[in-house]
C-alpha positions in Angstrom: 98.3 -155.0 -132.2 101.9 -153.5 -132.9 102.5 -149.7 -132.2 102.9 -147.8 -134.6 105.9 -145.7 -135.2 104.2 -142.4 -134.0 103.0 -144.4 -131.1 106.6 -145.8 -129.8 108.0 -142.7 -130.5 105.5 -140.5 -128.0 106.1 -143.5 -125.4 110.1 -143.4 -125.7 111.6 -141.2 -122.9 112.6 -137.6 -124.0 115.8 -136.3 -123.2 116.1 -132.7 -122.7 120.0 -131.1 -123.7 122.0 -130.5 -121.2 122.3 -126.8 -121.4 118.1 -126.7 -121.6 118.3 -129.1 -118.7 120.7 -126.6 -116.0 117.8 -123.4 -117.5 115.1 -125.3 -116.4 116.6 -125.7 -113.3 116.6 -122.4 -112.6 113.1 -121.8 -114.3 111.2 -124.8 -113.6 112.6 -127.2 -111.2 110.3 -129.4 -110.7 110.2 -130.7 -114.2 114.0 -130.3 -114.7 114.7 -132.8 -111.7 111.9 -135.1 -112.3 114.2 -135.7 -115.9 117.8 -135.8 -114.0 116.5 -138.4 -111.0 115.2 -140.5 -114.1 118.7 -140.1 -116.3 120.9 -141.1 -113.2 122.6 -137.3 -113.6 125.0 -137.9 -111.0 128.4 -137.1 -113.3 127.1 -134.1 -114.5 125.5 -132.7 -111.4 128.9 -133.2 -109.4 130.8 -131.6 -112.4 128.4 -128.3 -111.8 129.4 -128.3 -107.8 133.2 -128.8 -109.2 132.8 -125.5 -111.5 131.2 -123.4 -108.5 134.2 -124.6 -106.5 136.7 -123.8 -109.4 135.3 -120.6 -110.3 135.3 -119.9 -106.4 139.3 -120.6 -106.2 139.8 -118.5 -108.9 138.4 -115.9 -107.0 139.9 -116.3 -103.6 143.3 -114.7 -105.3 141.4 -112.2 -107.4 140.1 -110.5 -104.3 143.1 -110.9 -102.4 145.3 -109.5 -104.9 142.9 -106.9 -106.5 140.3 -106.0 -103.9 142.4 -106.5 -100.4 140.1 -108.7 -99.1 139.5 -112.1 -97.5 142.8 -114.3 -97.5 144.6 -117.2 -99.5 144.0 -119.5 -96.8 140.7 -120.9 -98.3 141.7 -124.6 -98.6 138.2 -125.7 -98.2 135.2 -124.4 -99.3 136.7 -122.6 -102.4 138.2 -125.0 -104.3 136.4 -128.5 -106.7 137.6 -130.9 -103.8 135.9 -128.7 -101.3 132.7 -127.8 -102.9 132.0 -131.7 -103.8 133.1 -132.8 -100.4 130.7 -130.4 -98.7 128.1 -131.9 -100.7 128.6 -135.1 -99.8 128.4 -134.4 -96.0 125.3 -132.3 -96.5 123.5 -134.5 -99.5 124.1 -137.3 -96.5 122.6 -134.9 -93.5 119.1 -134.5 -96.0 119.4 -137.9 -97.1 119.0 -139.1 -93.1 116.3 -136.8 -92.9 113.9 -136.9 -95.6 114.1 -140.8 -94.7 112.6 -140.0 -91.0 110.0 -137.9 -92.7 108.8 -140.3 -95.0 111.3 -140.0 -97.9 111.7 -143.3 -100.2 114.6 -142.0 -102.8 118.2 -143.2 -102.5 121.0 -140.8 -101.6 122.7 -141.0 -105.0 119.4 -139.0 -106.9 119.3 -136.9 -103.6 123.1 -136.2 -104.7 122.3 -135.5 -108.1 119.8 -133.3 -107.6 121.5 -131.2 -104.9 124.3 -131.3 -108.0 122.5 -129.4 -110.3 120.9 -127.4 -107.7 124.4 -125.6 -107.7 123.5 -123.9 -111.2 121.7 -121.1 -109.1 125.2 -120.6 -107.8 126.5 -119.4 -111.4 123.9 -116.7 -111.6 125.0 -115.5 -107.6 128.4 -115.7 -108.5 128.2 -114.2 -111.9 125.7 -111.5 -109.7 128.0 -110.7 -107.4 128.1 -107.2 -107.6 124.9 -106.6 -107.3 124.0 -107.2 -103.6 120.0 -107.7 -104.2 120.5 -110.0 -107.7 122.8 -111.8 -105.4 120.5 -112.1 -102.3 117.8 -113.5 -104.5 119.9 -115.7 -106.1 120.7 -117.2 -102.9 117.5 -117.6 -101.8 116.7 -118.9 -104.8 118.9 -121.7 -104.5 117.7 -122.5 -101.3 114.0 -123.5 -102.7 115.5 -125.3 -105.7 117.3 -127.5 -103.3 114.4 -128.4 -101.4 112.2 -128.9 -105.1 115.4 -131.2 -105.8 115.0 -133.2 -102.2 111.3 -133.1 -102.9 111.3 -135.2 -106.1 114.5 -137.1 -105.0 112.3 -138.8 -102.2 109.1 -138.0 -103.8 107.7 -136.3 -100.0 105.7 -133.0 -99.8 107.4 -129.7 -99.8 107.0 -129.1 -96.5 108.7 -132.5 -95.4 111.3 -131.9 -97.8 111.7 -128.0 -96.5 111.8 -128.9 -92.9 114.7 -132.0 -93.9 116.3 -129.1 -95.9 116.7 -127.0 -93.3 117.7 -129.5 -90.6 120.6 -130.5 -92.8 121.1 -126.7 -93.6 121.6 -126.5 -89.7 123.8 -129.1 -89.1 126.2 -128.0 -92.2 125.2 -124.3 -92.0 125.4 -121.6 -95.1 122.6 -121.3 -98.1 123.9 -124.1 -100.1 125.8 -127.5 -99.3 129.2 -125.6 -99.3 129.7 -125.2 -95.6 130.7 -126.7 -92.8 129.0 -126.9 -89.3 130.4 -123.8 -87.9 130.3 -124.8 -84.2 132.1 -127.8 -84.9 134.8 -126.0 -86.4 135.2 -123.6 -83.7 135.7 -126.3 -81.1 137.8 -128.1 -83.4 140.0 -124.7 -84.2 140.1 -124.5 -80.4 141.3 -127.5 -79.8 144.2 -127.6 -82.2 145.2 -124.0 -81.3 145.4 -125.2 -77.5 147.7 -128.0 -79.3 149.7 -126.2 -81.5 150.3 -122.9 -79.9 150.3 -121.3 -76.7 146.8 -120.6 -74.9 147.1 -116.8 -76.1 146.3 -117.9 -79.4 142.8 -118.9 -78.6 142.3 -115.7 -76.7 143.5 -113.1 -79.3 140.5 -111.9 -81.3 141.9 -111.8 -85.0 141.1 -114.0 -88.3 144.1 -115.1 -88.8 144.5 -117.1 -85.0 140.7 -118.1 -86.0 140.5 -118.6 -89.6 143.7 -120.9 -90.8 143.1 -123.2 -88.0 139.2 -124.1 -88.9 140.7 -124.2 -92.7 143.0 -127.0 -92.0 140.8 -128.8 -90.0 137.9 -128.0 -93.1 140.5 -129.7 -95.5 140.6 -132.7 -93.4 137.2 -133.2 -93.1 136.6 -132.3 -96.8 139.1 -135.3 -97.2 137.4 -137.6 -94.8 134.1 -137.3 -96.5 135.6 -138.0 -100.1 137.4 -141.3 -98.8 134.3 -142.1 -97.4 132.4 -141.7 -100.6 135.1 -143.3 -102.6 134.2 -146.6 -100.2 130.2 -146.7 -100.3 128.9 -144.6 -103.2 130.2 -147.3 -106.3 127.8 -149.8 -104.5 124.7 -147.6 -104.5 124.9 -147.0 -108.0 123.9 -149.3 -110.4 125.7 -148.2 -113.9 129.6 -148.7 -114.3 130.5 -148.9 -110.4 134.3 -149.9 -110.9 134.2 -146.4 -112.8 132.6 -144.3 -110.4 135.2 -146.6 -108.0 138.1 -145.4 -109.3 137.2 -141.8 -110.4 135.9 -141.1 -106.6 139.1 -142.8 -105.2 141.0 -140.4 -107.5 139.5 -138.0 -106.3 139.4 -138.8 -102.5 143.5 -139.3 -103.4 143.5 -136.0 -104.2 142.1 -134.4 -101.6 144.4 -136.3 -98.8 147.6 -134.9 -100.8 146.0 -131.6 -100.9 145.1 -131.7 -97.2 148.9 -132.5 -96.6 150.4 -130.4 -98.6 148.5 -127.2 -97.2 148.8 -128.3 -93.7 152.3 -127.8 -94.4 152.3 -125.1 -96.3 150.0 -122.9 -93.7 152.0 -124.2 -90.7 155.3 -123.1 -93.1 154.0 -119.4 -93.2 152.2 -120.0 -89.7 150.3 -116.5 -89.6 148.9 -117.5 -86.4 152.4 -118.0 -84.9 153.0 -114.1 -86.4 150.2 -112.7 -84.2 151.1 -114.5 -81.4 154.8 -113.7 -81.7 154.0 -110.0 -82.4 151.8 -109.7 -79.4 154.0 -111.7 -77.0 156.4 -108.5 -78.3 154.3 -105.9 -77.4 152.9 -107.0 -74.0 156.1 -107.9 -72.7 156.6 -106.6 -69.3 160.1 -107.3 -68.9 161.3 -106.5 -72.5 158.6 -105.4 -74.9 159.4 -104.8 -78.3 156.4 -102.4 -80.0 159.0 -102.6 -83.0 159.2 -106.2 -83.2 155.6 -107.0 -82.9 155.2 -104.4 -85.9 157.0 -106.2 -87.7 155.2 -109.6 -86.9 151.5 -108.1 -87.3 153.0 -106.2 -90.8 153.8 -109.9 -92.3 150.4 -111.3 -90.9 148.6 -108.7 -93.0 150.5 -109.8 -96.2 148.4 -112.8 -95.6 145.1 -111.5 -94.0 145.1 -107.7 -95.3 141.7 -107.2 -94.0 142.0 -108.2 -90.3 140.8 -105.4 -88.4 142.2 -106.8 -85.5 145.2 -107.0 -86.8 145.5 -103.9 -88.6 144.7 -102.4 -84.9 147.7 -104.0 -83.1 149.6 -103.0 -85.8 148.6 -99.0 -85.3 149.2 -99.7 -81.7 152.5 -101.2 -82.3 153.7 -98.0 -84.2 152.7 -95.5 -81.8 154.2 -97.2 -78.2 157.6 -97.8 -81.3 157.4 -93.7 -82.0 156.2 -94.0 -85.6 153.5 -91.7 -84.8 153.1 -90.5 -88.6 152.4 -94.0 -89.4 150.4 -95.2 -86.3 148.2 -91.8 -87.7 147.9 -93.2 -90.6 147.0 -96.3 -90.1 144.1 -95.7 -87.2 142.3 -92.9 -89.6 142.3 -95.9 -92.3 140.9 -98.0 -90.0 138.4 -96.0 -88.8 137.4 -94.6 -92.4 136.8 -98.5 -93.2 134.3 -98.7 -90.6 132.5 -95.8 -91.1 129.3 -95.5 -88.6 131.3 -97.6 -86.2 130.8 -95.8 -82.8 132.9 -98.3 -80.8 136.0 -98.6 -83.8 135.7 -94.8 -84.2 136.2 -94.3 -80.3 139.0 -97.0 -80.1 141.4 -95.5 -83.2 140.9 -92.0 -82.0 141.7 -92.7 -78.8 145.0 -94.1 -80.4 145.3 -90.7 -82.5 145.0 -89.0 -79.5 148.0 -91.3 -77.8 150.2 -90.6 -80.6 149.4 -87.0 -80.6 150.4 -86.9 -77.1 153.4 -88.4 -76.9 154.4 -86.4 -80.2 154.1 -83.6 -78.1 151.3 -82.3 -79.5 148.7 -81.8 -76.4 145.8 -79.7 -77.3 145.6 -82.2 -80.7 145.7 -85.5 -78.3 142.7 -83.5 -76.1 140.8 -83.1 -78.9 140.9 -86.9 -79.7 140.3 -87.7 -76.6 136.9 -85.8 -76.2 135.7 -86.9 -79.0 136.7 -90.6 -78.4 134.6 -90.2 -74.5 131.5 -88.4 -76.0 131.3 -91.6 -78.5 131.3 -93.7 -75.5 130.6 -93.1 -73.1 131.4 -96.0 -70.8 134.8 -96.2 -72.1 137.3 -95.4 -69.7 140.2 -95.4 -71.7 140.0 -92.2 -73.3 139.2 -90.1 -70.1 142.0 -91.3 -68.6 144.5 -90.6 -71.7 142.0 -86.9 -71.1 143.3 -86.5 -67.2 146.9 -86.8 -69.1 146.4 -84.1 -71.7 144.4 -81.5 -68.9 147.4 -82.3 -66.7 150.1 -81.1 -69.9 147.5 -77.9 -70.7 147.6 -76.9 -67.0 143.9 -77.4 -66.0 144.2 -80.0 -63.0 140.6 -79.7 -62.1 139.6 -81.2 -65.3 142.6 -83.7 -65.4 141.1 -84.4 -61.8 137.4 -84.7 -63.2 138.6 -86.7 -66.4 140.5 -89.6 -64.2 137.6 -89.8 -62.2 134.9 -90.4 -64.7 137.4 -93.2 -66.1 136.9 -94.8 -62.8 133.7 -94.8 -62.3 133.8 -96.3 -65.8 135.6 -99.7 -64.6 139.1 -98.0 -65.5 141.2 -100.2 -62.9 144.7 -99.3 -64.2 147.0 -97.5 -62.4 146.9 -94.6 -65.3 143.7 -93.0 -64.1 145.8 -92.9 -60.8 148.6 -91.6 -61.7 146.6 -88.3 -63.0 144.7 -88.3 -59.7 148.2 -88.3 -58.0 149.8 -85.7 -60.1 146.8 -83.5 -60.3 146.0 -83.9 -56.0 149.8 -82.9 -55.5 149.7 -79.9 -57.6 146.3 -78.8 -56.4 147.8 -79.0 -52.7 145.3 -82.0 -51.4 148.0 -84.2 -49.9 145.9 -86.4 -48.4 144.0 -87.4 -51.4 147.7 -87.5 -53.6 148.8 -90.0 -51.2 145.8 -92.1 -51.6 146.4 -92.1 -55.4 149.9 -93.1 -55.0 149.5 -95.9 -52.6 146.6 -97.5 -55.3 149.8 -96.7 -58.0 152.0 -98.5 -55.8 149.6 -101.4 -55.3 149.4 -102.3 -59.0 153.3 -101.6 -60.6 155.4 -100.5 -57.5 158.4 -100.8 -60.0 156.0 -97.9 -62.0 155.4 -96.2 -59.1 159.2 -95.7 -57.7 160.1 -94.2 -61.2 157.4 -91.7 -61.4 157.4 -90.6 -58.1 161.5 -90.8 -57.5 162.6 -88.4 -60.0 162.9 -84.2 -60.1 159.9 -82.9 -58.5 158.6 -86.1 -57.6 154.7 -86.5 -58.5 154.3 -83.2 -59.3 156.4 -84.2 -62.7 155.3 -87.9 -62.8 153.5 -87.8 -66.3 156.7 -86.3 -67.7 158.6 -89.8 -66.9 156.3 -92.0 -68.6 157.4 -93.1 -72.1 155.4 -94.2 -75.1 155.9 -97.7 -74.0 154.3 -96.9 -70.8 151.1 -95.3 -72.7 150.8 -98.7 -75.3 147.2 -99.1 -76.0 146.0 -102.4 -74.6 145.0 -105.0 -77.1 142.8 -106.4 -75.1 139.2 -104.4 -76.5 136.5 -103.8 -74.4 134.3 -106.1 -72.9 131.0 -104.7 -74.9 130.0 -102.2 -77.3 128.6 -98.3 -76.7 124.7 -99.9 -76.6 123.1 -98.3 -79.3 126.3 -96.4 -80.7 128.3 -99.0 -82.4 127.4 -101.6 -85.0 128.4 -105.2 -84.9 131.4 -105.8 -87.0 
């Protein structure tokens, strides 16, 4: 007996509107990816991941430009190319997963699903001024990507969650935008240990780390999208040559993007800057605190929100004699990490060196003080102290000051050269030649000019120059325990 018309009409398929379709993926999941693993929604679900990634690189030069924060030098992640070649790599990780778990789907649903899962993204980005809408937009995603694995390879939640999450660790971050982040760090390594000198990997900064895992990020992005190009047209079973030649368009793209930012970054070569600038300031035989200004100023054109950077450059200033402007730019860092117990002590002990060699003693002791009281086990400032007791005429305490920088692992001749000074004036020979042998042991060259001139060591702080009393950039090995947060 025939159907009638009601009858075909209630057994025909329904299909929901696209806009209806991305809210129910947000509201009801389950139901909304049921539909899109039944309508083949690949096209639409990869446009969705190329918006996040295009409204993503419009914001990588609104906060740099507007908010002084992050960098240009986002070539992978925050960009179309990026965002849909991240998803590949991770759609692929769950796909190999859910199928060890039981999973019978096909990767091209799992990568439509995942697709549209990105639509949570719009209401985190569009939230992104509100920390907690943001935080639970992100979660949010999370469980609709593993409702979408779910119904892509029809498996309970919990297999789907626990393939979710292995992928998630392998390709790290909420979302499939990221890449593995141990990976990139050995791969950063290794290209830094090719394409610079060793210091590069050794300088803390985000510039040396950042630029080199985005280059490497752009490749693999690339990679992944020629990959795709090759083996996703013969999974899917409507208008391959199509999906052919759009993904090898697109896989095009990403190569000459690639290329063209390699040499681009390697052009402006920010890494080179900080290398350069503190090759300039460490400099035994000739450094050059003006110089490696000058570097770690252009670096922060680039990266203006490297602390580390920022912090060399403060240095830089002070050991060059712009003290107004080494001031300036240690309160600023300081105020930007506010609660910081370890930053706090490390910029005011710079205040204090600048207010020092500026002339200006009772200033640079105050500094000082404080810098030692919020940490205790940081020998720097006591030993910058022992110079400031030694200018205000209290040996004793100059004496106590280079001691306690000692005992805190202070193992540079400057904690000696107090001792020396302060054991001369206080008339305990014996103990002022002990100090000056251990001076002599670590810079003779240092030694025979503070100990040669009028007076001899009696005077010897009055020789050394702001060069002599650079900061180190090297920062300490670990933090006040219980003072300072992580940054």
């Amino acid at each position: 007996m025939p159907k009638s018309k009601t009858e075909q009409q209630a057994a025909e398929p329904t299909f929901t509107p696209l806009p209806k379709l991305a809210l129910g993926v947000i509201t009801s999941p389950k139901d909304a990816f049921e539909e899109i693993v039944r309508r083949k929604l690949l096209g639409v679900g990869l446009a969705i991941v190329a918006a996040v990634g295009a409204i993503l690189a419009i914001l990588t030069p609104v906060n740099f430009y507007l908010a002084k924060r992050g960098s240009l030098f986002d070539f992978g992640g925050n960009s179309p190319l990026g965002t849909i070649g991240m998803l590949l790599i991770t759609a692929w990780a769950a796909d190999r997963l859910a199928r060890l778990v039981g999973g019978e789907g096909n990767y091209v649903d799992l990568l439509a699903v995942l697709g549209w899962a990105n639509v949570v993204q719009f209401v985190g980005l569009a939230a992104g001024m509100v920390p907690f809408v943001s935080a639970l937009a992100s979660i949010w995603a999370i469980v609709v990507s593993i409702i979408g694995l779910q119904q892509a390879h029809r498996i309970t939640m919990g297999k789907a969650a626990v393939a979710y999450v292995g992928a998630a660790l392998l390709t790290t971050g909420i979302s499939v935008l990221r890449l593995p982040s141990l990976l990139i760090a050995f791969l950063a390594r290794y290209y830094l240990s090719a394409a610079y000198p060793p210091l590069a990997s050794e300088i803390p900064s985000q510039a040396a780390g950042w630029l080199p895992g985005q280059i490497i990020y752009s490749w693999i992005v690339a990679a992944a999208l020629v990959a795709a190009a090759a083996m996703v047209p013969r999974l899917i079973e409507r208008n391959p040559r199509v999906w052919r030649s759009v993904l090898s368009a697109i896989a095009a793209a990403a190569v000459g993007v690639g290329a063209v930012t390699t040499i681009f970054a390697l052009k402006i070569d920010p890494v080179g800057g900080v290398v350069k600038g503190v090759r300039a300031y460490r400099s035994q035989e000739a450094p050059n605190p003006g110089l490696a200004a000058k570097r770690f100023r252009r670096v922060l054109e680039y990266y203006p929100s490297d602390a580390y950077v920022q912090l060399y450059l403060a240095h830089s200033e002070a050991a060059a004699g712009d003290y107004k402007r080494a001031v300036e730019a240690y309160d600023d860092i300081r105020k930007a990490m506010p609660g910081d117990a370890a930053a706090d002590a490390i910029t005011r002990t710079g205040i204090g060196t600048a207010r020092y060699s500026e002339g200006s003693y009772a200033a640079a002791r105050d500094e000082f003080e404080k810098a030692a009281e919020l940490w205790r086990g940081y020998a720097e400032p006591r030993a910058r102290l022992g110079l400031a007791y030694l200018r205000l005429g209290d040996p004793k305490k100059a004496i106590d000051a280079a001691r306690e920088a000692i005992d805190s692992k202070g193992d540079g001749w400057l904690p000696q050269v107090v001792l020396a000074q302060a054991y001369t004036t206080t008339g305990q020979a014996k103990k002022a030649q002990e100090a000056a042998k251990t001076v002599a042991e670590i810079d003779k060259a240092l030694s025979d000019r503070l100990s040669t001139g009028p007076g001899g060591w009696r005077t010897a702080i009055e020789r050394l120059t702001p060069l002599d009393l650079r900061m180190p950039l090297d920062l300490p090995k670990a933090p006040p325990p219980g003072q300072a947060k992580k940054k």
